[in-house]
N, C-alpha and C positions, 0 to 999 in steps of 0.2 A: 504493500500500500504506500510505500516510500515515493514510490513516481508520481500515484495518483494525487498524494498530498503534494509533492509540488505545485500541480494544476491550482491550486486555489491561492499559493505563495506569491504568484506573479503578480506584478504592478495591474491596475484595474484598466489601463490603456497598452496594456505590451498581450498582444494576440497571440495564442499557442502558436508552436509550431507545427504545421500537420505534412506528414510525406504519404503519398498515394500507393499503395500496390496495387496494380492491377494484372488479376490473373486471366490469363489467356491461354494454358499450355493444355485445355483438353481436346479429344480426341474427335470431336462433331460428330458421333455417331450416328446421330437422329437427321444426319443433314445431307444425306446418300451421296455420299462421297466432297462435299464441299465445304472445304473447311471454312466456318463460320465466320471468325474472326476477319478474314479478308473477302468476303463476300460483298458484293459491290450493294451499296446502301445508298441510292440518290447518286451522289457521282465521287464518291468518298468509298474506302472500305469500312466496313462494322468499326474496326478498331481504330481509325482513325479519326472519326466521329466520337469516342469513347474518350482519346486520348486528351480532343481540345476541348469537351467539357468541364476536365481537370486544367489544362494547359493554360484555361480562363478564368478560371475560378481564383479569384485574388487568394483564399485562405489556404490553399494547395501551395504550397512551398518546394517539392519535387516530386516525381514521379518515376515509381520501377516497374518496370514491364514484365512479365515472367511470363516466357513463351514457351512451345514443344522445341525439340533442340533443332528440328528439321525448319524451323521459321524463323528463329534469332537474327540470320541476318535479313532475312527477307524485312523483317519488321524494323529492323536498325535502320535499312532502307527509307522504311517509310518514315520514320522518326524525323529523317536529315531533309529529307524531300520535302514533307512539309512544317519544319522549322518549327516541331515539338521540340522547342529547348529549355524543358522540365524536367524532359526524361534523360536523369542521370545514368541510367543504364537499360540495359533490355538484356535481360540473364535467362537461363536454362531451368523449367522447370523441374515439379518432381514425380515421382511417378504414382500420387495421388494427387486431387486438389490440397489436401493439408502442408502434404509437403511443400508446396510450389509458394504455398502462401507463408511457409517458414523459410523458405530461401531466400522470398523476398522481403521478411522481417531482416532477416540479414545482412540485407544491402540500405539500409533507412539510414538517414542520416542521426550518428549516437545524439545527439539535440533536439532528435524530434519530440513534440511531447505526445504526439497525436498518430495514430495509420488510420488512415482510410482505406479499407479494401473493397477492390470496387470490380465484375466481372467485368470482363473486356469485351462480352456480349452483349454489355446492355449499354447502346451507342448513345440513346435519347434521354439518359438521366438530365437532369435541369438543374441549369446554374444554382436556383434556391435550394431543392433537395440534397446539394451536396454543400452549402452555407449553413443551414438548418440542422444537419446531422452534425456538422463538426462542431458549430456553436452548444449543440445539448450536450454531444460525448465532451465536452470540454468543461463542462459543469459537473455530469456524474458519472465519468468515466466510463462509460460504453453505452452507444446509440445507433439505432439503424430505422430504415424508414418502413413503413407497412401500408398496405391499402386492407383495407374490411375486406373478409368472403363474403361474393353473394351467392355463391351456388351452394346448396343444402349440401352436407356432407356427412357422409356414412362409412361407421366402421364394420369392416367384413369379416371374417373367417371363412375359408374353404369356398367363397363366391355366393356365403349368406350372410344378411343385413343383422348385425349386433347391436347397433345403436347409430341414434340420428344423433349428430353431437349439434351444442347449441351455437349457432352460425353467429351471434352477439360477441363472442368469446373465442373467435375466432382471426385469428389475420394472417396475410400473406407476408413475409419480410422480405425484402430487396436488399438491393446493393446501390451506393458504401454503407457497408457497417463501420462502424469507426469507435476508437478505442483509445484509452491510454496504453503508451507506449508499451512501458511495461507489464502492463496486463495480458497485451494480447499476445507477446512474447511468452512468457508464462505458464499463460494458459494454453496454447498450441501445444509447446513442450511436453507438456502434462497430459494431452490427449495423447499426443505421438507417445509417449512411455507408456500407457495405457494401453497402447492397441487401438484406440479409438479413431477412425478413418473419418473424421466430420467432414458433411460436405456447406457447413452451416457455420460461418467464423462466429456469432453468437453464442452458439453451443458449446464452443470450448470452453468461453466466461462463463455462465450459463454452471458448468460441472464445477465451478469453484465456489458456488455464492452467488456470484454475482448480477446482480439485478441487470438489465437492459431495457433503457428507458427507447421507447416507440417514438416517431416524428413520419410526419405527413410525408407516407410516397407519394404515387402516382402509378395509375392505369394505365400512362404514355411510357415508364420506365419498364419498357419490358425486356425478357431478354431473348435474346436468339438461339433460337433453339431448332426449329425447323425450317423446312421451306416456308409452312405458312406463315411464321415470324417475319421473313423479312418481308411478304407481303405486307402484313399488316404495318409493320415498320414504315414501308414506304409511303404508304397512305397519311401515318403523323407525321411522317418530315415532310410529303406534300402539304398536308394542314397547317404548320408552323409556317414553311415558305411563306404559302397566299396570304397567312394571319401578318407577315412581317416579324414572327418571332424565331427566325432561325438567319441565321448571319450566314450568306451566301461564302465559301470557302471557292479561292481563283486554284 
């Protein structure tokens, strides 16, 4: 709790410092044969759309990439092309998501007080949604953002209905979750000694105690996952364009 109590020690005008992970090093499976990350999104890739939501975000101070080993440089590529010069590195992931997301604890600058881990699938996070998370994790030490379920959900056994659970009590979580430094550091650790393969950077705080304060996602933050994702994707970035709230990238 040493780290986390510094967060409250800092001057009332000197802003955490937050460094970004962002994981990108899974396999697309669900994407018959097209790896997600560089899938063309508007006239951008997924992840390059992903990178300048952070690369703009005043409160994001750096940003580390962790990619599959087969796309490091491809992605370093795209880094320099389009003048993401946030991104301190673009490293090798690991060979589950937990790992990839302790490699990239690894490479954060020792000053940060803050990580953001943020999928590299989910291009359309909003400038707010990633202000709003870091400003709450920066008060009680771990936050991520959620949208309510509306669809009724049941729990099964063997492909029979065991219970309706109650849909009030219910939320989807997104990405950035975001955290003191040393917690989430910590906590990852602790899962990986464990055996515990989370695919939920919450969860690992989450097995300590630790509380995880909710902040307003969004229905437009979604992440890619299928072919039908980037359809629908395309559709919010066409709605932003026309709306005037998406900044035209040359």
């Amino acid at each position: 709790m040493a780290g986390l109590l510094s967060l409250f020690k800092r001057k009332k005008d000197e802003e955490p410092r937050c460094s970004a992970v962002i994981v990108s090093a899974g396999l697309a499976r669900r994407m018959g044969g097209v790896d997600k990350v560089l899938a063309p999104l508007g006239e951008l890739p997924v992840l390059v759309h992903t990178l300048y939501a952070f690369q703009d975000c005043p409160v994001i101070q750096e940003i580390i990439v962790v990619a599959r080993e087969d796309l490091v440089v491809e992605v370093g590529r795209l880094c320099r092309e389009f003048n993401l010069d946030k991104v301190r590195k673009v490293i090798v992931g690991g060979r589950e998501r937990i790992h990839s997301v302790q490699a990239g604890l690894g490479e954060i600058d020792p000053e940060a007080d803050l990580v953001a881990i943020h999928d590299g699938a989910r291009p359309l996070v909003s400038q707010e949604i990633i202000r709003d998370t870091v400003t709450r994790a920066a008060l009680t030490g771990a936050a991520a953002p959620a949208v309510q379920i509306t669809d009724t959900v049941k729990r099964t056994q063997d492909g029979l209905v065991e219970e309706t659970l109650d849909r009030s009590q219910l939320w989807a979580v997104q990405t950035p979750q975001v955290f003191e430094a040393g917690l989430i550091r910590g906590a990852v650790q602790k899962a990986i000694d464990d055996g515990e393969l989370l695919t939920d950077d919450c969860g690992a705080v989450e097995r300590l105690g630790m509380k995880v304060t909710l902040t307003s996602g969004s229905r437009e933050n979604i992440k890619i996952t299928t072919p039908l994702d980037l359809i629908l994707g395309e559709a919010i970035l066409q709605a932003r364009v026309e709306e005037g709230l998406w900044r035209c990238r040359e």
